[in-house]
C-alpha atoms as an extended CHARMM CRD file, in Angstrom:
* protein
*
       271  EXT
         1         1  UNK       CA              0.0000000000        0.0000000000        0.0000000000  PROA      1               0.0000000000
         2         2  UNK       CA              1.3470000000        3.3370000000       -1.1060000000  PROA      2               0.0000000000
         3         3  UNK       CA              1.8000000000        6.2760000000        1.5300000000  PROA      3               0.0000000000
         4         4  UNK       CA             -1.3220000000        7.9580000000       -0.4070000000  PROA      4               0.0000000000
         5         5  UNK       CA             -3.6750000000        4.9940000000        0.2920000000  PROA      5               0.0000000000
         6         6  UNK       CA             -2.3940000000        4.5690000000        4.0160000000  PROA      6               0.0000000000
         7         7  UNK       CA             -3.0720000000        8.5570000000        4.8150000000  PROA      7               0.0000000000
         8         8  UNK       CA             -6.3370000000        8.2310000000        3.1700000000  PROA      8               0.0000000000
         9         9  UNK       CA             -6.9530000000        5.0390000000        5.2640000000  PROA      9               0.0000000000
        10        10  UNK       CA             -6.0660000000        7.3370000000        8.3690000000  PROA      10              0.0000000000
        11        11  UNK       CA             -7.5990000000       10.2950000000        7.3790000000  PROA      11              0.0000000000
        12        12  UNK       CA            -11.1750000000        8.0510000000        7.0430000000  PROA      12              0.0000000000
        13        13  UNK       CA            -10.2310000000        6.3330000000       10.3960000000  PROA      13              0.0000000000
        14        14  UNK       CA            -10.1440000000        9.8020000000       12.0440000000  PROA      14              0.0000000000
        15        15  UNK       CA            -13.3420000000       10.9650000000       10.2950000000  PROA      15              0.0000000000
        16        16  UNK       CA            -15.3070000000        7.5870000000       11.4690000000  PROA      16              0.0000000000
        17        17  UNK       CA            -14.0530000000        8.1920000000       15.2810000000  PROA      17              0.0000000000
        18        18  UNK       CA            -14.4690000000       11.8850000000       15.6880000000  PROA      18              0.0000000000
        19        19  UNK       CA            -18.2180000000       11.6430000000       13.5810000000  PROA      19              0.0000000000
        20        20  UNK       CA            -18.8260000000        9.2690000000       16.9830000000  PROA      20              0.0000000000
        21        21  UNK       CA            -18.0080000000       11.0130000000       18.9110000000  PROA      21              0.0000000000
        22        22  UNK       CA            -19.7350000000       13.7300000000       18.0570000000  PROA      22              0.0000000000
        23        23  UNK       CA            -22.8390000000       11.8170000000       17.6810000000  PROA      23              0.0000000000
        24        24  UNK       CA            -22.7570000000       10.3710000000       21.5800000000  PROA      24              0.0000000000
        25        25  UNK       CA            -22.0120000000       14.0490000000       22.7380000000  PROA      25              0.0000000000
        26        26  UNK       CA            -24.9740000000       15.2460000000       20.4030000000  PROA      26              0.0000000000
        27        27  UNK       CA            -27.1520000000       12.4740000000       21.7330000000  PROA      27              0.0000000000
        28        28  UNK       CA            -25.9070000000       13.2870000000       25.4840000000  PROA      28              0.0000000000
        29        29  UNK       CA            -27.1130000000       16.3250000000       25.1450000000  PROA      29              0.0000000000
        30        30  UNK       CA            -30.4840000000       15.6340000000       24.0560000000  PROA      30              0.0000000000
        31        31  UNK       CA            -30.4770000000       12.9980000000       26.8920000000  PROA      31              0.0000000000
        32        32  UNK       CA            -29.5190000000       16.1360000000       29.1050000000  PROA      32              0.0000000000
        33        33  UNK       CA            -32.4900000000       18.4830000000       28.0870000000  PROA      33              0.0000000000
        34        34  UNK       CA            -35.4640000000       15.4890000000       28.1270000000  PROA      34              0.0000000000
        35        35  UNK       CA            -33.7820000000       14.8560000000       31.5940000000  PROA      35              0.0000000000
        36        36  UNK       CA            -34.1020000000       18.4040000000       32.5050000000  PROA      36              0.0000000000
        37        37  UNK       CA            -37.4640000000       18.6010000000       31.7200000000  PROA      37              0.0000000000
        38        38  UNK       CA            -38.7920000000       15.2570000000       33.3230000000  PROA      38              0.0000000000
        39        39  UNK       CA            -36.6890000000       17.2460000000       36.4160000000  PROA      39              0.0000000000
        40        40  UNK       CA            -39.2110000000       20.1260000000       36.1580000000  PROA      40              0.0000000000
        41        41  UNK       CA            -42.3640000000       18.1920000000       35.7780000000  PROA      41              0.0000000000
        42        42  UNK       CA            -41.3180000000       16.4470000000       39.3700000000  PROA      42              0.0000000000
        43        43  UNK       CA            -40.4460000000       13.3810000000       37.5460000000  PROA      43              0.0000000000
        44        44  UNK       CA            -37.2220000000       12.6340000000       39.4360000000  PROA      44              0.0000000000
        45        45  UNK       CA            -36.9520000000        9.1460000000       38.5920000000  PROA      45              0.0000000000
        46        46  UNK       CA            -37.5270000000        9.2780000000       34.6000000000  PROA      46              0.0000000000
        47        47  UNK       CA            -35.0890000000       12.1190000000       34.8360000000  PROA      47              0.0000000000
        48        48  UNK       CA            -32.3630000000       10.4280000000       36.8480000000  PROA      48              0.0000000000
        49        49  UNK       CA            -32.7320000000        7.8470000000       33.6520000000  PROA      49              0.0000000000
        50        50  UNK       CA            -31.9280000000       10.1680000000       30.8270000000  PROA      50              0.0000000000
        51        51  UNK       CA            -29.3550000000       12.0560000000       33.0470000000  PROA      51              0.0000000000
        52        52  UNK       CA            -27.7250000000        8.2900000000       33.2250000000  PROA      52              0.0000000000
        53        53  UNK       CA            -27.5750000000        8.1770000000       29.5440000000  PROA      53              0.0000000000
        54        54  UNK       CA            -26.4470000000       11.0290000000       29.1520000000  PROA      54              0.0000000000
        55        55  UNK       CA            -23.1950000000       11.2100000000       31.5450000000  PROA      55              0.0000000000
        56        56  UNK       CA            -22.4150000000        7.5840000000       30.1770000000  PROA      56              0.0000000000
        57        57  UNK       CA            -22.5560000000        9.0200000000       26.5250000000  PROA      57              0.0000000000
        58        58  UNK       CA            -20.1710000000       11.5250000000       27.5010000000  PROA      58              0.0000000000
        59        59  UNK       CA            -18.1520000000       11.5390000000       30.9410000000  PROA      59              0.0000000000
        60        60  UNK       CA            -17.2630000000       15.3020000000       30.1610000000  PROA      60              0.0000000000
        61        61  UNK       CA            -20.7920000000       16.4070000000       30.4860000000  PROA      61              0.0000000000
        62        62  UNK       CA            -20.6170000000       17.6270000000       34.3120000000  PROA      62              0.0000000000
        63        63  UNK       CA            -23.9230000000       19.4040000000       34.2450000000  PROA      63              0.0000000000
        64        64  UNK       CA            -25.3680000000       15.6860000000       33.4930000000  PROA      64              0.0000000000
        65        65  UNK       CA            -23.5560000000       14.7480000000       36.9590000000  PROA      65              0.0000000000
        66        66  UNK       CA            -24.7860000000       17.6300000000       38.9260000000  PROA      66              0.0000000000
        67        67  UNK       CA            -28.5700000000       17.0840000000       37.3870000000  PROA      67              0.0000000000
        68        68  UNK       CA            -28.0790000000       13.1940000000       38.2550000000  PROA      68              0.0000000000
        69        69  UNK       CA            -27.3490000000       13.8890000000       41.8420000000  PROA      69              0.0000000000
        70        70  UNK       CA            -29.5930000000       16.7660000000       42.5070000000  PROA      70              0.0000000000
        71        71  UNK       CA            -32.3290000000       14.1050000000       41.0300000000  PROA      71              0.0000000000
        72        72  UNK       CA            -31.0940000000       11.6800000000       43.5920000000  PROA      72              0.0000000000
        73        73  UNK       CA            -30.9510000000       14.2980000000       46.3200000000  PROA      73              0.0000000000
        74        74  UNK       CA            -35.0900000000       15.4020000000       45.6690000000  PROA      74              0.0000000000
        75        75  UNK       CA            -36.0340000000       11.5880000000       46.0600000000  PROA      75              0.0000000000
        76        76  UNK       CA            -33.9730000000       11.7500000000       49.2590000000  PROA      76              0.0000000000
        77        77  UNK       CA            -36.3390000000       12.2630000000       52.7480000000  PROA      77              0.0000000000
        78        78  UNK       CA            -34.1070000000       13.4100000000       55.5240000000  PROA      78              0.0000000000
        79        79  UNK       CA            -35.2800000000       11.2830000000       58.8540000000  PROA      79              0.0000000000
        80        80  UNK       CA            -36.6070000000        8.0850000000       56.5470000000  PROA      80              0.0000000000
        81        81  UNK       CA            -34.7960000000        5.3750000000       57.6450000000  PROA      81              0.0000000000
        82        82  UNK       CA            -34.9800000000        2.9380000000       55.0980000000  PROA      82              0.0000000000
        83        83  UNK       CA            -32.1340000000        1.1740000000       53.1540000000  PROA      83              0.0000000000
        84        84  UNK       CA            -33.6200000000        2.7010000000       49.7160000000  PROA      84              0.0000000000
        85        85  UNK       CA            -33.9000000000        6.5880000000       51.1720000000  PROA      85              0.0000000000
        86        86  UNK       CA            -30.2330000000        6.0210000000       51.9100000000  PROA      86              0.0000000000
        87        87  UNK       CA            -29.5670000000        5.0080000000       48.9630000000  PROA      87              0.0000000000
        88        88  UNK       CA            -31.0140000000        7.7120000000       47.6710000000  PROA      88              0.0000000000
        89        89  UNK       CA            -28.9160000000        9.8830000000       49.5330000000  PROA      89              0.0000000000
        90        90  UNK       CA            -25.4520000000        8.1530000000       48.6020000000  PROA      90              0.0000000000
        91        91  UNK       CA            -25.8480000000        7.9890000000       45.5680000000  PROA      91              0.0000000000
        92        92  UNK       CA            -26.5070000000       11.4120000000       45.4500000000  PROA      92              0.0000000000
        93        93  UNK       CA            -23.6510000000       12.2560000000       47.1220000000  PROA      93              0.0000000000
        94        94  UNK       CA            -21.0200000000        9.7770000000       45.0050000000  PROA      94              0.0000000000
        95        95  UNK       CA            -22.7790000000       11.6410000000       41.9640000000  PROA      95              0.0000000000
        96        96  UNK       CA            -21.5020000000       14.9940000000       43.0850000000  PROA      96              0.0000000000
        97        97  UNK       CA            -18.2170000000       14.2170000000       44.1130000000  PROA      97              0.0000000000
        98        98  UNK       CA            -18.0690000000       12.3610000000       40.6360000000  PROA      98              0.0000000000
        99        99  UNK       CA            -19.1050000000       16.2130000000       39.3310000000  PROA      99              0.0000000000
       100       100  UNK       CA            -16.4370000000       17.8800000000       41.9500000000  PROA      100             0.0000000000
       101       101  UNK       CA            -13.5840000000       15.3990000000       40.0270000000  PROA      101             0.0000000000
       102       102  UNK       CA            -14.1110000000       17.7690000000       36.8930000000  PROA      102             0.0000000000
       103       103  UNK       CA            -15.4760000000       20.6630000000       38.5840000000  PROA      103             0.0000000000
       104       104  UNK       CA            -13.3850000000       21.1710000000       41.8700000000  PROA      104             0.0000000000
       105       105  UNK       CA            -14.3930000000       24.2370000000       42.6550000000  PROA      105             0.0000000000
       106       106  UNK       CA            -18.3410000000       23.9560000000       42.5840000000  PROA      106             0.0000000000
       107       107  UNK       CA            -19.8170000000       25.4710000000       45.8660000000  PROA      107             0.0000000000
       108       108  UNK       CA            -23.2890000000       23.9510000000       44.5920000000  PROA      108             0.0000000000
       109       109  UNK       CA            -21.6230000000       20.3690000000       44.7280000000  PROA      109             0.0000000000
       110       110  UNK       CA            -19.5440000000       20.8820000000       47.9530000000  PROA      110             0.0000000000
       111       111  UNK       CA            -22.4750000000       22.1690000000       50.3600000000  PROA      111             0.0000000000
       112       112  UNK       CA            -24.7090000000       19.6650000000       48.7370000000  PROA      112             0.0000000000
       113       113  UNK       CA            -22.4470000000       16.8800000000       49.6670000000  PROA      113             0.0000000000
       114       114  UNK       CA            -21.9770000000       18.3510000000       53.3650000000  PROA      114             0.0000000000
       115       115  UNK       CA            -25.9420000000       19.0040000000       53.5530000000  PROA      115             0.0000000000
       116       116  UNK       CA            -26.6130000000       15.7160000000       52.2740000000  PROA      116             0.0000000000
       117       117  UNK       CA            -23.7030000000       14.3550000000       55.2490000000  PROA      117             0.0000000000
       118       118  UNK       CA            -25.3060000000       16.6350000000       57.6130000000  PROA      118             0.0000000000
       119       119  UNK       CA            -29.0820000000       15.2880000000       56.8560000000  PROA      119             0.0000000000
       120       120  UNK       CA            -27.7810000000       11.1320000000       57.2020000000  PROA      120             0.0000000000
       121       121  UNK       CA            -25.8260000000       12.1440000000       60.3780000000  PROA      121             0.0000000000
       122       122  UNK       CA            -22.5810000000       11.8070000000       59.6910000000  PROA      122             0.0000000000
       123       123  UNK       CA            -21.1870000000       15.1430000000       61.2090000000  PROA      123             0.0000000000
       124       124  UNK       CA            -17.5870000000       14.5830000000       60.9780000000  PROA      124             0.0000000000
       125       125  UNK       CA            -17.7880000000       14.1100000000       56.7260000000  PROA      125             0.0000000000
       126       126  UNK       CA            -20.3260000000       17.1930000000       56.6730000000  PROA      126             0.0000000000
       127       127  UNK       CA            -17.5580000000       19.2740000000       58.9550000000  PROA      127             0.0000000000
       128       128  UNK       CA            -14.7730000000       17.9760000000       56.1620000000  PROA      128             0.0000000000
       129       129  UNK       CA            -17.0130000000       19.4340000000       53.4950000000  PROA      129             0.0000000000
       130       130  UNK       CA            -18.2760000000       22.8230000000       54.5870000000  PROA      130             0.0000000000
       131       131  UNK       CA            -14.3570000000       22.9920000000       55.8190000000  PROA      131             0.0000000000
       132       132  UNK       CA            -13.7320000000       22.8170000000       51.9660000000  PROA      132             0.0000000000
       133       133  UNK       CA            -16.6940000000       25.2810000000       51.5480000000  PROA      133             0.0000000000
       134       134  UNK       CA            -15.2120000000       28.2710000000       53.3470000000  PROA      134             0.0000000000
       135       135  UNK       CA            -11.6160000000       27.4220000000       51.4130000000  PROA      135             0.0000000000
       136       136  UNK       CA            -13.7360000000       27.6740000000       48.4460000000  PROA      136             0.0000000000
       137       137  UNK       CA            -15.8620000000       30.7900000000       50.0140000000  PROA      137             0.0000000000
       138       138  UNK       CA            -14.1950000000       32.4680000000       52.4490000000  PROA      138             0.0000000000
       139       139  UNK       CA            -16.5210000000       35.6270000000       52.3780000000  PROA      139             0.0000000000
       140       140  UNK       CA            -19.7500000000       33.0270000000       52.2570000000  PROA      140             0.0000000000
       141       141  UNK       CA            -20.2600000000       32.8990000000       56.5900000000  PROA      141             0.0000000000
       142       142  UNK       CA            -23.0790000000       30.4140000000       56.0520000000  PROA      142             0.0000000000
       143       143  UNK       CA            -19.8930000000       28.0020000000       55.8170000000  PROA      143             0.0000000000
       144       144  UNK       CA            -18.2580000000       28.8160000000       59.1380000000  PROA      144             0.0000000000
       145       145  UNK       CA            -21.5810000000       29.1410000000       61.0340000000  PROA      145             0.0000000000
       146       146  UNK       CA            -22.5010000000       25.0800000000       59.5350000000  PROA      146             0.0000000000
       147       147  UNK       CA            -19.0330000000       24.0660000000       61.1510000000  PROA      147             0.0000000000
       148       148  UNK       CA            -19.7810000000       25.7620000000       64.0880000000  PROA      148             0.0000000000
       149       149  UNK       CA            -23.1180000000       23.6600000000       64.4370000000  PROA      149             0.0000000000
       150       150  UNK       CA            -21.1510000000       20.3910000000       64.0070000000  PROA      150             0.0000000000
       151       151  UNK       CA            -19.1700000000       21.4550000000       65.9600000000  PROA      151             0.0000000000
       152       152  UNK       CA            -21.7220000000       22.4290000000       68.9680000000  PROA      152             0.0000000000
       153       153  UNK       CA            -23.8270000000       19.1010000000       68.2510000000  PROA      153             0.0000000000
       154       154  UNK       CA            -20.5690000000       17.2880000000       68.8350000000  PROA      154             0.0000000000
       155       155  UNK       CA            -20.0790000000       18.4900000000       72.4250000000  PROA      155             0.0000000000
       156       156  UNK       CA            -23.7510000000       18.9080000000       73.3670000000  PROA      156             0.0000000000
       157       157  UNK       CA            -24.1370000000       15.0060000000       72.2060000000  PROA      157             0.0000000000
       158       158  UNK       CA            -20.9750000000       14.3100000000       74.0830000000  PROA      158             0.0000000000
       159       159  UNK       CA            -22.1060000000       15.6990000000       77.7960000000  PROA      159             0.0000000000
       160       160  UNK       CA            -25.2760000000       14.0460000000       77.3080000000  PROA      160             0.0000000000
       161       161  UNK       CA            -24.0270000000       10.7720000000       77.1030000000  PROA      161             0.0000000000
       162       162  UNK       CA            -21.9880000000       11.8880000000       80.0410000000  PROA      162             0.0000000000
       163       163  UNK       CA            -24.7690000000       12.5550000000       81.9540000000  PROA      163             0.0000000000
       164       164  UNK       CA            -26.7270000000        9.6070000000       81.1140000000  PROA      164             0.0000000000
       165       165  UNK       CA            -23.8470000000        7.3360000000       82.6140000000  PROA      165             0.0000000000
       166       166  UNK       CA            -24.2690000000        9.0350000000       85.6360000000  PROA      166             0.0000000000
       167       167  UNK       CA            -27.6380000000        9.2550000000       85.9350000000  PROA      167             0.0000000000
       168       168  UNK       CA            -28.3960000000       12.6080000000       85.3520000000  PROA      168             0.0000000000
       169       169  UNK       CA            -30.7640000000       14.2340000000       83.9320000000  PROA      169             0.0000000000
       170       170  UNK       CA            -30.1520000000       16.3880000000       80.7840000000  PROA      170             0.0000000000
       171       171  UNK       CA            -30.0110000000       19.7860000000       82.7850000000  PROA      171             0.0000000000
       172       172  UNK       CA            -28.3860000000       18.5140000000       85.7090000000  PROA      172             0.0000000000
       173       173  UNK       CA            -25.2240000000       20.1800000000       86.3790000000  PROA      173             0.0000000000
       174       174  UNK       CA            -22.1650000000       18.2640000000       86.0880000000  PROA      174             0.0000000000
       175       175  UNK       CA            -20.3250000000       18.2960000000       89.0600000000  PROA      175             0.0000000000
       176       176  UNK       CA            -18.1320000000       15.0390000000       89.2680000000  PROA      176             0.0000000000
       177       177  UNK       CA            -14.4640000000       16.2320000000       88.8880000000  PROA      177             0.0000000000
       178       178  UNK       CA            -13.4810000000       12.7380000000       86.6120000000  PROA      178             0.0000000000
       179       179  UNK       CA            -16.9290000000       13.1760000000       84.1880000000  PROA      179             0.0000000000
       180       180  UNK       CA            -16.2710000000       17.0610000000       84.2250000000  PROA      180             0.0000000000
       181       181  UNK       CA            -12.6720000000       15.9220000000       83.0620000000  PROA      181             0.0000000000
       182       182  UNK       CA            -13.4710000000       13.7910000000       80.4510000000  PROA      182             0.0000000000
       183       183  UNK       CA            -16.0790000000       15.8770000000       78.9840000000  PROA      183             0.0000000000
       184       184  UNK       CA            -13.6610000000       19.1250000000       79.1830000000  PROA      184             0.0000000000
       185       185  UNK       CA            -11.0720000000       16.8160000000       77.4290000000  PROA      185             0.0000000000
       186       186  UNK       CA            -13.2300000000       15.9940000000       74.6750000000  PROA      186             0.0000000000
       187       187  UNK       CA            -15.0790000000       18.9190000000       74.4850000000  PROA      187             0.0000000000
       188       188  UNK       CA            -12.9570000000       22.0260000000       74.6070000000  PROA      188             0.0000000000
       189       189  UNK       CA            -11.6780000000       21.7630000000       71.0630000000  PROA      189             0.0000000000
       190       190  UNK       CA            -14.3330000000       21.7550000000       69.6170000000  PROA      190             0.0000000000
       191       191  UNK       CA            -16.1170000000       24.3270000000       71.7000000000  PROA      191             0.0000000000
       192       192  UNK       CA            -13.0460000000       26.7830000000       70.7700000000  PROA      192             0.0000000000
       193       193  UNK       CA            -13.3700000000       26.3530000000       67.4250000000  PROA      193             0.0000000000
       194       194  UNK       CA            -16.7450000000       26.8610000000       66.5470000000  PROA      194             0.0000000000
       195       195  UNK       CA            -16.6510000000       30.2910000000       68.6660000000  PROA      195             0.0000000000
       196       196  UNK       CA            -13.6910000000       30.6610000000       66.2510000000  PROA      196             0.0000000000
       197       197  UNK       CA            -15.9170000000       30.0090000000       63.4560000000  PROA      197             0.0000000000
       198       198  UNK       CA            -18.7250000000       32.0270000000       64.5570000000  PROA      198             0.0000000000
       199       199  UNK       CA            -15.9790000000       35.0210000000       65.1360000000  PROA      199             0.0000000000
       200       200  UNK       CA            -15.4550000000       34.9430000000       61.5030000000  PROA      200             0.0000000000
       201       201  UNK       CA            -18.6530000000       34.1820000000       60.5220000000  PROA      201             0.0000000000
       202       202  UNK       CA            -19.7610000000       37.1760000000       62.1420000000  PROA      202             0.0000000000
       203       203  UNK       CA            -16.9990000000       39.3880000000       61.1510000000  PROA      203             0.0000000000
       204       204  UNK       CA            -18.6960000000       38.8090000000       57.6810000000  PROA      204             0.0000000000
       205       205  UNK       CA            -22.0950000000       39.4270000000       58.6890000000  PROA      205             0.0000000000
       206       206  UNK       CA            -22.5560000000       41.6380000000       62.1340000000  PROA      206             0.0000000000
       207       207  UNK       CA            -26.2280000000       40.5940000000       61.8610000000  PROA      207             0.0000000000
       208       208  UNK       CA            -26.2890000000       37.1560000000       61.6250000000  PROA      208             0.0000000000
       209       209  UNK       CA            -28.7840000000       36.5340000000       63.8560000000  PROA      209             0.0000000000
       210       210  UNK       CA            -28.1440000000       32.4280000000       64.0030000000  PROA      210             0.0000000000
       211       211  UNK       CA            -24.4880000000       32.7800000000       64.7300000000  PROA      211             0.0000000000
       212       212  UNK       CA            -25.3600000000       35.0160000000       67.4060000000  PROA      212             0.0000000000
       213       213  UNK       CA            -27.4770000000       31.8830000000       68.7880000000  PROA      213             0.0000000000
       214       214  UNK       CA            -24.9240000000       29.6780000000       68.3170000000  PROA      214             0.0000000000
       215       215  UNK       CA            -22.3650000000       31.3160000000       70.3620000000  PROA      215             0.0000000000
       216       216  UNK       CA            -24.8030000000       31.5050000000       73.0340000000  PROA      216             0.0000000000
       217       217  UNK       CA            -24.9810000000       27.4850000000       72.7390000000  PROA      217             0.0000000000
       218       218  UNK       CA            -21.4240000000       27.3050000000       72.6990000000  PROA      218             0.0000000000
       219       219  UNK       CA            -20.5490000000       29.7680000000       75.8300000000  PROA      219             0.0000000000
       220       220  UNK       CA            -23.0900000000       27.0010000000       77.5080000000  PROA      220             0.0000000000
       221       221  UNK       CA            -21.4010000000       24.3620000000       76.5580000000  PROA      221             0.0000000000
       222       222  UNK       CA            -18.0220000000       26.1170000000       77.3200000000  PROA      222             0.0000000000
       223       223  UNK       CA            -19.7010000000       26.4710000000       80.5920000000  PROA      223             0.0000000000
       224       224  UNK       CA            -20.5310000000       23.2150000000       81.2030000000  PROA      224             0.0000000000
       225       225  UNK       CA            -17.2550000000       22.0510000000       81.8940000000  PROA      225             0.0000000000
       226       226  UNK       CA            -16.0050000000       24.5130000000       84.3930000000  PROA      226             0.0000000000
       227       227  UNK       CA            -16.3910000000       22.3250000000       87.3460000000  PROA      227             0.0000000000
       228       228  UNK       CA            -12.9040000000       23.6670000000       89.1840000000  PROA      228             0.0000000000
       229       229  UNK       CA            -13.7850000000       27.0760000000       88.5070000000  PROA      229             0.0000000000
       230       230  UNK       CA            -17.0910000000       28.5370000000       89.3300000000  PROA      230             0.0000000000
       231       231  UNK       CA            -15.7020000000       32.5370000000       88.7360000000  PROA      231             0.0000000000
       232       232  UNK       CA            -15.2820000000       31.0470000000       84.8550000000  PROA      232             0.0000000000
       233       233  UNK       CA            -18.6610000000       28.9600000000       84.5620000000  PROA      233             0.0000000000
       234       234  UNK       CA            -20.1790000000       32.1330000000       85.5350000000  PROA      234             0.0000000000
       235       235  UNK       CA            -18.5140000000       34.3940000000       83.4470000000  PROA      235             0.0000000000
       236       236  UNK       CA            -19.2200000000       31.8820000000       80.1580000000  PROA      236             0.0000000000
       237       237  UNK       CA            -22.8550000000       31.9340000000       81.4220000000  PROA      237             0.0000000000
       238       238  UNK       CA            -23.3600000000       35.4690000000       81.0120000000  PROA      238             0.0000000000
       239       239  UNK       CA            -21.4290000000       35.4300000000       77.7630000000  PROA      239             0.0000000000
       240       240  UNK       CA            -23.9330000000       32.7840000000       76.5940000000  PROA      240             0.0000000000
       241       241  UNK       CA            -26.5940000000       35.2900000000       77.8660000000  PROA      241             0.0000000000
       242       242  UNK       CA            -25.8230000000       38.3070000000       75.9990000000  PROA      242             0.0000000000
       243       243  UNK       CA            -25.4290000000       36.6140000000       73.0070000000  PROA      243             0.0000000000
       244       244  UNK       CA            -28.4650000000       35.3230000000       73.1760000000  PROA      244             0.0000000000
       245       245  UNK       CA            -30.1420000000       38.4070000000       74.2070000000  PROA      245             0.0000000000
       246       246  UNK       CA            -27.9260000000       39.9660000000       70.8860000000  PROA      246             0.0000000000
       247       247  UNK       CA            -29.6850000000       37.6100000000       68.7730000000  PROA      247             0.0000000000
       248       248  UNK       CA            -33.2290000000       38.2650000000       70.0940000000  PROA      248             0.0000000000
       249       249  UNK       CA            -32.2440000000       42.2620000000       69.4950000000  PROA      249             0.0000000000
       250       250  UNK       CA            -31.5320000000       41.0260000000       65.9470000000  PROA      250             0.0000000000
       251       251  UNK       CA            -34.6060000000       39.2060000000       65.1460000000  PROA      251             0.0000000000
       252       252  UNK       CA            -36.6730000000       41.4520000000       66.7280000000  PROA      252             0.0000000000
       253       253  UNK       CA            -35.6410000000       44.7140000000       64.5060000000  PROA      253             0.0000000000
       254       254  UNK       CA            -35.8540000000       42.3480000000       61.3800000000  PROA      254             0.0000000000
       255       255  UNK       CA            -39.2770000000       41.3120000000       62.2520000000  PROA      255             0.0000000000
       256       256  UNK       CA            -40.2190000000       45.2860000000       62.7470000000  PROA      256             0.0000000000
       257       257  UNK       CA            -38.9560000000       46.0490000000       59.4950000000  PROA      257             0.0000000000
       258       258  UNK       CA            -40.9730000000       43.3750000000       57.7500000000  PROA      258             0.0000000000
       259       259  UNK       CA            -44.0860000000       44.7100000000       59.4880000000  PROA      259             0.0000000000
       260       260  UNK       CA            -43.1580000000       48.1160000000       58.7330000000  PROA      260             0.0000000000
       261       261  UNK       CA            -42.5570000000       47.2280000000       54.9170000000  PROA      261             0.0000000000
       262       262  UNK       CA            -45.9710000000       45.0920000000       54.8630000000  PROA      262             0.0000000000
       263       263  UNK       CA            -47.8370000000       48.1310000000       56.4550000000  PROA      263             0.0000000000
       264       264  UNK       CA            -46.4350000000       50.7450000000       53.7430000000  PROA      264             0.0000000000
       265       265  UNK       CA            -47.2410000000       47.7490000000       51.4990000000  PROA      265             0.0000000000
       266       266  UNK       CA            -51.0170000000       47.7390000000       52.1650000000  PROA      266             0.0000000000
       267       267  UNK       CA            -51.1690000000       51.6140000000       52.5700000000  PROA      267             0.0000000000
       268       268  UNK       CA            -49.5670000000       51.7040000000       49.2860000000  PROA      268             0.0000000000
       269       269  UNK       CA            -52.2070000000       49.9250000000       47.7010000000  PROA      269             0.0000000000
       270       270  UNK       CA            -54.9630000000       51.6260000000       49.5450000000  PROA      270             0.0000000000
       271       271  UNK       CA            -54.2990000000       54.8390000000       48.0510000000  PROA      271             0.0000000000
């Protein structure tokens, strides 16, 4: 075979592969939009389908990924405990890190993922997650106050179960010096970072009225474990206190304005 021939053999070889490809990325895309619209009409599972089809006709099509698992994530029903609703859930959640391998950067992929964590109760993986949120966002303070919740359900879980070994009820105040130990040893780091976060989170937002709450919970819980020193349980007491009073302050003038805005509202269309 002459050189001719052979690069004409090539040449059609090229033709044949790239004319199939284009055909599966032309056909993923029209998987893509009929999955898009099932998605609209509330028909998550024919749309998880087509959003199959089209991610396995082409593996570059992230938006098919990130429909696939948000598909996954509306069949999801946080507080079912059944082996399918997880399912649901995980596979949601394997979809968007599958999107987050060509998109590493997507905020809408990372907080799903820790949301999704969050919702199935596994705190630690959510707390990894909404960690890589506020790398991603560090001017976003709905990332640092979701750490700081972790990391206040960690430590209010954790004296609970403390108490419960004792005997105590759940507003009982701890006063054995070995259970005030433990807890204080388990506790305290987490405690002193989610005031952490909620410093930043604040320094963001002055009026975030749910941070404000949170420290409150957290001063409590800093609180808690003061068994030693009664001058600091105090002291963390009021803190907890005025933060929570800060917070009422908050929601308060926010709920005036609303009413104030509704009233010029119906005045408005009075005239």
């Amino acid at each position: 075979m002459n050189r001719g021939v052979q690069a004409l053999a090539c040449l059609t070889v090229l033709l044949a592969v790239f004319s199939a490809a284009g055909c599966a990325k032309l056909k993923a895309r029209d998987q893509l939009n009929k999955g898009v619209q099932s998605f609209k009409n509330s028909r998550y599972e024919e749309a998880i389908e087509h959003f199959k089809n089209a991610a396995s006709l082409d593996p570059e099509l992230v938006n098919a990924r990130l429909y696939l698992a948000t598909a996954y994530a509306k069949l999801y029903v946080p507080g079912a405990d059944t082996e399918e609703n997880k399912r649901m859930a995980y596979s949601a959640i394997e979809e968007y890190k599958r999107a987050l391998t060509q998109d590493p950067g997507n905020m809408n992929a990372i907080k799903s993922i820790a949301r999704l964590y969050l919702q199935t109760n596994n705190l630690e993986q959510a707390k990894q997650y909404y960690q890589q949120a506020a790398t991603v966002a560090p001017n976003d303070p709905d990332n640092f106050q979701a750490i700081a919740a972790i990391d206040w359900n960690t430590a209010y879980i954790f004296r609970q179960e403390q108490r419960h070994k004792l005997g105590l009820k759940p507003t009982d105040q701890l006063k054995d010096k070995h259970a005030c130990a433990v807890v204080k040893a388990a506790n305290d780091g987490p405690v002193n970072e989610g005031i952490k976060m909620l410093q930043k989170a604040l320094q963001i937002r002055s009026d975030y009225e749910d941070a404000m709450n949170y420290m409150s919970l957290l001063y409590l819980e800093r609180a808690d474990y003061q068994c030693d020193n009664p001058g600091a349980r105090a002291a963390y007491t009021k803190s907890a206190i005025e933060w929570k009073g800060k917070a009422l302050a908050i929601g308060n003038a926010k709920l005036k304005k609303q009413q104030e805005a509704a009233a010029a509202s119906t005045d408005q269309k009075k005239q």
